[in-house]
NUBA-103019 format. One line per 2 residues: their letters; for each residue z, x, y of C-alpha. Coordinates in steps of 0.001 Angstrom, whole numbers. Layout:
BEGIN
A = Z:X:Y ~ ...
This chain:
BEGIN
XX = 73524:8949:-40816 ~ 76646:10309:-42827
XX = 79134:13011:-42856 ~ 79236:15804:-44360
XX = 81831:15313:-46887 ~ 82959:19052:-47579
XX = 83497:19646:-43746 ~ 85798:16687:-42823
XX = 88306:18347:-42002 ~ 86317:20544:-39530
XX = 83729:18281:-37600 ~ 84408:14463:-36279
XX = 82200:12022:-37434 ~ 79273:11004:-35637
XX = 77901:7317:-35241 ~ 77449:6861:-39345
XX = 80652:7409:-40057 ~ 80769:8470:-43993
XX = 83783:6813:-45531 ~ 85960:7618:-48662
XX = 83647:7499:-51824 ~ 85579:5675:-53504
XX = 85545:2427:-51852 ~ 81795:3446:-50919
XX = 80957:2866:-54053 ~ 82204:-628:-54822
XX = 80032:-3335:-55396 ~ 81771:-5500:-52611
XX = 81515:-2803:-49769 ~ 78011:-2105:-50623
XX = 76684:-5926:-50632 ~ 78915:-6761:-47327
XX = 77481:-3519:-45171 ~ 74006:-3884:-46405
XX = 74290:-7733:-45542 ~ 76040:-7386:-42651
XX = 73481:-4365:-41114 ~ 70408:-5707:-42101
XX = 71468:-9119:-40350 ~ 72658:-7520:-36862
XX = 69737:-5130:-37040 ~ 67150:-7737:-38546
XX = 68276:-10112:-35003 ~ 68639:-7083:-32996
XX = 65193:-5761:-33014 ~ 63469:-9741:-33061
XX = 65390:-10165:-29592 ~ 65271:-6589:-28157
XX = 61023:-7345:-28948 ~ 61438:-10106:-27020
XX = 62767:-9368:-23967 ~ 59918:-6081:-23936
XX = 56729:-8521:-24477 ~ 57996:-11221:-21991
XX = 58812:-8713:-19539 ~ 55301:-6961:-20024
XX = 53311:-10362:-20522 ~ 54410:-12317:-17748
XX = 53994:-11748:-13853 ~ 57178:-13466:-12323
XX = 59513:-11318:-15020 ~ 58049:-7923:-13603
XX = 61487:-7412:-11141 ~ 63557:-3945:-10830
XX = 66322:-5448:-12866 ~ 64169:-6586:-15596
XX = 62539:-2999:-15634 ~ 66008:-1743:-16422
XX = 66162:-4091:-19073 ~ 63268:-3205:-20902
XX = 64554:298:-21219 ~ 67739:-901:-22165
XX = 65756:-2808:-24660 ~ 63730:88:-25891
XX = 66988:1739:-26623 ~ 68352:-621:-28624
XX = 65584:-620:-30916 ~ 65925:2665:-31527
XX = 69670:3118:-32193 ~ 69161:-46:-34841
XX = 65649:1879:-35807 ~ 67311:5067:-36348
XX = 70717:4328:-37271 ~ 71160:1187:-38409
XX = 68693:719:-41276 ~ 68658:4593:-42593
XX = 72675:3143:-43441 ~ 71256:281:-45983
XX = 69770:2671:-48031 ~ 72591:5399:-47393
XX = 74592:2297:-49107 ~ 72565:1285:-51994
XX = 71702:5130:-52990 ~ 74899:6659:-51906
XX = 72894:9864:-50794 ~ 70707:11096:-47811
XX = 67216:10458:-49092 ~ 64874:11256:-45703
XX = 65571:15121:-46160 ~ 66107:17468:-43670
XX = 63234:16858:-41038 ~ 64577:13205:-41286
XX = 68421:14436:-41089 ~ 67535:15813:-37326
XX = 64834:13462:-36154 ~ 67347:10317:-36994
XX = 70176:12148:-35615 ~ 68212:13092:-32609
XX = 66728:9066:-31870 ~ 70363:7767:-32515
XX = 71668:9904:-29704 ~ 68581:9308:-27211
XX = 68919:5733:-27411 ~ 72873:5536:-26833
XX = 72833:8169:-24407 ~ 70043:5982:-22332
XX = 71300:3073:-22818 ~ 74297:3970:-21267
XX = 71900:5364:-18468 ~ 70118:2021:-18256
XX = 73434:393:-17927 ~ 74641:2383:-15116
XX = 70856:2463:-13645 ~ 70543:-1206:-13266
XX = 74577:-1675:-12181 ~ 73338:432:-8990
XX = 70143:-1305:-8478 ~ 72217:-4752:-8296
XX = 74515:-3172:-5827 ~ 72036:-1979:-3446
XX = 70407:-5305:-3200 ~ 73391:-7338:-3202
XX = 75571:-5126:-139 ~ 72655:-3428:1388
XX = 69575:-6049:1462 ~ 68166:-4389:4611
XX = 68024:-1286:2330 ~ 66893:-2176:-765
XX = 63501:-3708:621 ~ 62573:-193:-153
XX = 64560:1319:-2572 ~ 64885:-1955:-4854
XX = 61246:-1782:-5864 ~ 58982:-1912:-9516
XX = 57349:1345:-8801 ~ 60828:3021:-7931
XX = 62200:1547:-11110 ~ 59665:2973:-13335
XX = 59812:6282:-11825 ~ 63528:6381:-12281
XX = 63347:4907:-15764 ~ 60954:7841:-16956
XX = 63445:10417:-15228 ~ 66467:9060:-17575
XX = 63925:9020:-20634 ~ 62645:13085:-19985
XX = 66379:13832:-19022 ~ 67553:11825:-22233
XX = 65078:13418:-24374 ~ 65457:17463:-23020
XX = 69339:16798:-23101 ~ 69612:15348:-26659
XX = 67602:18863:-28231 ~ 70990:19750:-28704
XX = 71546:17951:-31919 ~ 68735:19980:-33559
XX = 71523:22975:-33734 ~ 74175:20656:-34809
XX = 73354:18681:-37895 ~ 71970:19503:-41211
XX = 72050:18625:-44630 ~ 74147:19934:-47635
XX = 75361:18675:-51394 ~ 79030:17836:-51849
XX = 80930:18390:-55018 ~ 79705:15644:-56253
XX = 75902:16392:-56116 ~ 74661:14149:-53420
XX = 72976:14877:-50573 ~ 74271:14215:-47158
XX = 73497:14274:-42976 ~ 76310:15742:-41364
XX = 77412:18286:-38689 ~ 77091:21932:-39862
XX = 79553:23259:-37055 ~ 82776:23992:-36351
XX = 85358:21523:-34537 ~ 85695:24144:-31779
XX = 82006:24408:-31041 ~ 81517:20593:-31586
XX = 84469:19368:-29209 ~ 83199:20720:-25748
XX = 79593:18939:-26437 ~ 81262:15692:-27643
XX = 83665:15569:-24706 ~ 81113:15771:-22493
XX = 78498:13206:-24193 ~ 81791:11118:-23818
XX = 83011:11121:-20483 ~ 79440:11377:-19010
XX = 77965:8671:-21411 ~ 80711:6497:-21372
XX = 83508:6853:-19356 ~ 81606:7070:-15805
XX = 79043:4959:-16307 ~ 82246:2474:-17368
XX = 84583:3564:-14085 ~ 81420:3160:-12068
XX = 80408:42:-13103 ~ 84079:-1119:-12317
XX = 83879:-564:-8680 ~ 80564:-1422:-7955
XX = 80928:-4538:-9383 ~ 84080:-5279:-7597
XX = 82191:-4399:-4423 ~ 79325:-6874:-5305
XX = 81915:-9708:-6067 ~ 83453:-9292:-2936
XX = 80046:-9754:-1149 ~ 79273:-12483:-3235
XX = 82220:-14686:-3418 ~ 84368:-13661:-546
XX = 81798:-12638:2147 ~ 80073:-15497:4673
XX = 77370:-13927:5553 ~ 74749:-15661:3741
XX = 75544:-19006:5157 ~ 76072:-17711:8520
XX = 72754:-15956:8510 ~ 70874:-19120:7485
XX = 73093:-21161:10318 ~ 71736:-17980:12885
XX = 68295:-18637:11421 ~ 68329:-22253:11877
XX = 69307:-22024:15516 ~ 66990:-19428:16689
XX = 64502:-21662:15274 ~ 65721:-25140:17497
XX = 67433:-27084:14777 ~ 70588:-28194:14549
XX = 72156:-27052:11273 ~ 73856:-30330:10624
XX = 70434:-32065:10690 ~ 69189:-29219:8164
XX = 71975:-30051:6065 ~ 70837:-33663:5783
XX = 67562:-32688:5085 ~ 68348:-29861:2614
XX = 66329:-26974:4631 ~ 69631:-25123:4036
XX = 68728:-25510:-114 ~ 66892:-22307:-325
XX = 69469:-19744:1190 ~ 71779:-21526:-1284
XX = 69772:-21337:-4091 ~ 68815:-17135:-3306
XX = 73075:-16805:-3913 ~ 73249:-18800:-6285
XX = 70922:-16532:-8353 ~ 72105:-13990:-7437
XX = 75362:-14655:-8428 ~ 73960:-15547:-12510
XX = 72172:-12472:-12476 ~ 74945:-10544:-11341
XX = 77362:-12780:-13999 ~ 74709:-12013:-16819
XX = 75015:-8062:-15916 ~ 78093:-7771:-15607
XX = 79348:-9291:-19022 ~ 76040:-7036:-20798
XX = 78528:-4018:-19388 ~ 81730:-5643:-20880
XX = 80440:-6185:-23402 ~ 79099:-2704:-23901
XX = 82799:-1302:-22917 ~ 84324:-3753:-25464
XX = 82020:-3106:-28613 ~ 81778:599:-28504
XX = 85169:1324:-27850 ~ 86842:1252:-31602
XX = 83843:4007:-32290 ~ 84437:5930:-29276
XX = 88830:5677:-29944 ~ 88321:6569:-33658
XX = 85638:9877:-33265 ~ 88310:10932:-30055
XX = 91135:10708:-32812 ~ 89612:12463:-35397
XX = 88524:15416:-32795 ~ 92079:16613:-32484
XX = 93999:15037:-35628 ~ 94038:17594:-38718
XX = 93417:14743:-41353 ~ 90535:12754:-40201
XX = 91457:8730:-40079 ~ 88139:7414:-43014
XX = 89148:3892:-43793 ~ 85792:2812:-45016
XX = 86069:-925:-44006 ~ 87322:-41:-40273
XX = 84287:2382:-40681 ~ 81917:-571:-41299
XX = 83537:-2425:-38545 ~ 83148:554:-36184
XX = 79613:807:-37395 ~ 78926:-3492:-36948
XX = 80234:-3095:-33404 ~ 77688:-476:-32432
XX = 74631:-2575:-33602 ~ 75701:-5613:-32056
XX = 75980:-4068:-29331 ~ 72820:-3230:-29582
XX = 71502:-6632:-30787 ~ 73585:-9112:-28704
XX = 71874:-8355:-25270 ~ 68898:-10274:-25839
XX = 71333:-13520:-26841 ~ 72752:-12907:-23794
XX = 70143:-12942:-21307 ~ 68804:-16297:-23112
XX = 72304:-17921:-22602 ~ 72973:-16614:-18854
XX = 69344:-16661:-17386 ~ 66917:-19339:-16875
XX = 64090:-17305:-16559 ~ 64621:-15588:-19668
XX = 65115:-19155:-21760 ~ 61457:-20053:-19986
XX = 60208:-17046:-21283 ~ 61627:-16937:-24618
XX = 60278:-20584:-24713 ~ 57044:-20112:-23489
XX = 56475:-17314:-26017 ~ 57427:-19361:-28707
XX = 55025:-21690:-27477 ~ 52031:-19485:-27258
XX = 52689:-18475:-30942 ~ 53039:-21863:-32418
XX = 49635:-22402:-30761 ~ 48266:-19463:-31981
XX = 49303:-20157:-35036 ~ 48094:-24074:-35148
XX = 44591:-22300:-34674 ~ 44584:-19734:-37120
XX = 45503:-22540:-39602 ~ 42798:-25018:-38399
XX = 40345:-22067:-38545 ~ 41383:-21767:-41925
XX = 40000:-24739:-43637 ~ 36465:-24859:-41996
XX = 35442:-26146:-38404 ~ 37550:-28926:-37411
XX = 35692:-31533:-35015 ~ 38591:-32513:-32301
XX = 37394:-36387:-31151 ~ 39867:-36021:-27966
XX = 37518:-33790:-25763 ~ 34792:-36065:-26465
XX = 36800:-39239:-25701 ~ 38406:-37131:-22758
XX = 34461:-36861:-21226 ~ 33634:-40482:-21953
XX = 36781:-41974:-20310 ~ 36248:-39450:-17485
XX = 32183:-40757:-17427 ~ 34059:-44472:-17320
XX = 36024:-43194:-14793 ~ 33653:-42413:-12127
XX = 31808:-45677:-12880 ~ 34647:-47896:-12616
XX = 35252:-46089:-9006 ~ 31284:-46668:-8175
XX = 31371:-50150:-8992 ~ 35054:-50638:-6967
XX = 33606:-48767:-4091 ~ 30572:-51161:-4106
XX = 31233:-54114:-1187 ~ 28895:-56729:-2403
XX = 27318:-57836:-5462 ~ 26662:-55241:-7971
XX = 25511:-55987:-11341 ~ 25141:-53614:-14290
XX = 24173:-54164:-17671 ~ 24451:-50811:-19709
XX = 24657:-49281:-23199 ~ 23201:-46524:-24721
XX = 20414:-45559:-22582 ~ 19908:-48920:-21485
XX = 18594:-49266:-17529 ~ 20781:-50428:-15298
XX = 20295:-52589:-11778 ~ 22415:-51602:-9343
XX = 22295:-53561:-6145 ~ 24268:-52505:-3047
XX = 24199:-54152:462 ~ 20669:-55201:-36
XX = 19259:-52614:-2132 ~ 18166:-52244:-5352
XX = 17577:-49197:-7504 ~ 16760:-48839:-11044
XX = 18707:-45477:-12846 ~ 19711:-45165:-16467
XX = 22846:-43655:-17854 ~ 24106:-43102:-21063
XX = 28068:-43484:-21155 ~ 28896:-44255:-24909
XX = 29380:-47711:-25880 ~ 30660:-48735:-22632
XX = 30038:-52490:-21411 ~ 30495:-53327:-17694
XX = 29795:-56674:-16792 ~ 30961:-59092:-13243
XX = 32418:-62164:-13618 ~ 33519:-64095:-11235
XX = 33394:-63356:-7191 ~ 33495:-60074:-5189
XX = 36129:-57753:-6115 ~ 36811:-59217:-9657
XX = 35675:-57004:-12272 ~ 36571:-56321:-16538
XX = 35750:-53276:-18019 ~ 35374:-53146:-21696
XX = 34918:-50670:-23584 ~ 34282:-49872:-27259
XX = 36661:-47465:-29039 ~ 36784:-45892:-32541
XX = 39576:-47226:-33648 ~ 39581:-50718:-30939
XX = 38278:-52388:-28384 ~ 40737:-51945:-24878
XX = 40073:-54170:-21428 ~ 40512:-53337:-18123
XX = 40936:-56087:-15501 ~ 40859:-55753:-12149
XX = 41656:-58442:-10219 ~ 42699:-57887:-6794
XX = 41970:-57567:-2593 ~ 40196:-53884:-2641
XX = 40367:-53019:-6613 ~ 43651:-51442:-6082
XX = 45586:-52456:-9005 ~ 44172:-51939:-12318
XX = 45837:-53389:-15305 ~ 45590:-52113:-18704
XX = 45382:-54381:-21945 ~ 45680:-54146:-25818
């Protein structure tokens, strides 16, 4: 979205900052901010995706934290939805081209999903807390169900409180005769609002993130009580926590901080990063609320502008680089869609006859003969084929019983417990020899 450019002068810019139209204009600005958006967005909403299905689609991904994440998600797909690619074509046309229903519904997403982002941030920056310094307590606080009902609070509360920019924006011509999304108010009227989206959006969820985490590290690095709670453990139970050392029983408390610790890691550099990437937006809209000349460099614009969709598009690289779980997933859904696709493709040119379940049930029928005739303690003789009849004797006893296992040949040679297996393959012929006390050892030749 873009400024109004007749009332510069009066309102700050807003998250599409409108620069000067002269260097708008260029060929060079237009091809680097249409590349450069439709890249960060283009990755940005494949990732954000992502991290929704996997979260959704598998069981072991469904955790507090990763509820948190999904909504973070969700809100990053709609800030690059609704602000980053309504900029390409801002770029290419030079004028606002969705009219006035789309001038406040974009307006109106690009504020919902920064304003619960930041929510989401905060929201899952407490949730760690609580289960890192108060485990007792967040066996029933830390919970799925009380993440989703807390999630859809921030949503309604991010949706009633964001009504406001339906009074704020709308859309006018400037001198030159192209159409623009801007703020139709005052400076005095806007500053108050914008202040308070600010500190409440930004700067607390920023200072609160800063000592929580500090308390978690602290826990987490400096505190002993999760070894001497597995040591307690160990000695209530009768064993000596040397011994359990030796034996690696003490592996699992271990391994709990250890995650702990990468999740917390991963978190904590999604807020940073989050601090970092919208702060030369959030410094250059403070400026321009109290300067009388509005600062409009249109590449530091652009930059301003890149930094908020990466933002918005980087989490998702992030959670693949810090987590394990979230590489499995991403992996395993990459799987399931190069599968997918293998199918569709087969499907594609006709019915397909696959010879390795059929050679799968044969050497499973071979199987279970080979183990008959090994299990057999005295002289067994079979002479089989394709529905040929075979005589089995066993201890004495003869019985007559046909089978039908392919081309398969099994023939004795030799004294008790020597037996060869051939069999008859499409491409080859493969022998099995087994020539041991008991059948144990089966060799395989080519």
């Amino acid at each position: 979205m873009t400024n109004n450019l007749s009332s510069r002068s009066d309102a700050p810019t807003n998250i599409s900052l409108s620069p000067s139209v002269a260097v708008s204009d260029s060929l060079e600005y237009k091809t680097v901010s249409v590349f450069l958006v439709l890249l960060v967005c283009g990755v940005g909403i494949v990732g954000n995706i992502m991290v929704v299905v996997v979260v959704l689609t598998t069981r072991h991904m469904r955790t507090p934290t990763n509820c948190y994440l999904v909504s973070l998600a969700i809100a990053d797909l709609t800030v690059l939805v609704a602000a980053g690619l309504p900029n390409v074509s801002d770029s290419l046309t030079g004028t606002w081209i969705y009219g006035h229903a789309g001038c406040l519904g974009i307006t109106y997403l690009q504020y919902l999903g920064i304003n619960v982002s930041s929510c989401s941030i905060t929201a899952f920056t407490v949730e760690r807390y609580i289960a890192i310094c108060h485990p007792m307590k967040a066996q029933t606080v830390c919970t799925v169900s009380r993440a989703k009902r807390i999630i859809a609070g921030v949503w309604i509360f991010t949706c009633i409180y964001c009504m406001l920019w339906f009074f704020l924006v709308d859309i006018q011509a400037d001198q030159d005769g192209h159409t623009q999304c801007g703020y139709k108010v005052k400076r005095d009227l806007y500053l108050p609002i914008y202040l308070i989206d600010f500190a409440f959006f930004y700067v607390i969820p920023l200072l609160l993130a800063i000592v929580l985490y500090a308390l978690i590290a602290r826990v987490l690095y400096l505190s002993p009580l999760p070894t001497d709670t597995s040591a307690t453990t160990l000695r209530r139970s009768g064993q000596d926590p040397s011994e359990a050392a030796r034996t690696g029983r003490q592996g699992r408390p271990r391994s709990a901080v250890s995650s702990r610790k990468q999740v917390t890691k991963m978190l904590a550099v999604v807020v940073i990063i989050f601090a970092l990437l919208w702060m030369p937006y959030r410094t250059l809209v403070l400026i321009n609320s109290f300067v009388s000349t509005p600062y409009l460099d249109a590449w530091f614009i652009l930059f301003c502008r890149t930094c908020i969709y990466a933002n918005s598009a980087i989490n998702p690289v992030i959670y693949n680089a810090m987590s394990q779980k979230f590489r499995s997933a991403f992996r395993g859904l990459y799987s399931c869609q190069r599968t997918e696709l293998n199918q569709r493709t087969l499907s594609g040119f006709g019915t397909i006859r696959d010879p390795r379940p059929a050679q799968q049930q044969s050497n499973g029928t071979d199987e279970k003969e080979r183990r008959h005739i090994l299990g057999s303690s005295s002289d067994l003789t079979k002479h089989n084929g394709n529905g040929h009849q075979e005589r089995v004797t066993v201890n004495g006893v003869t019985a007559d019983r046909r089978t039908d296992i392919g081309s398969a040949d099994v023939s004795t040679r030799g004294g008790p417990g020597e037996t060869v297996l051939a069999r008859d393959e499409d491409s080859g012929r493969s022998k099995r020899n087994n020539s041991a006390d008991g059948g144990n050892d089966l060799q395989e030749a080519v």
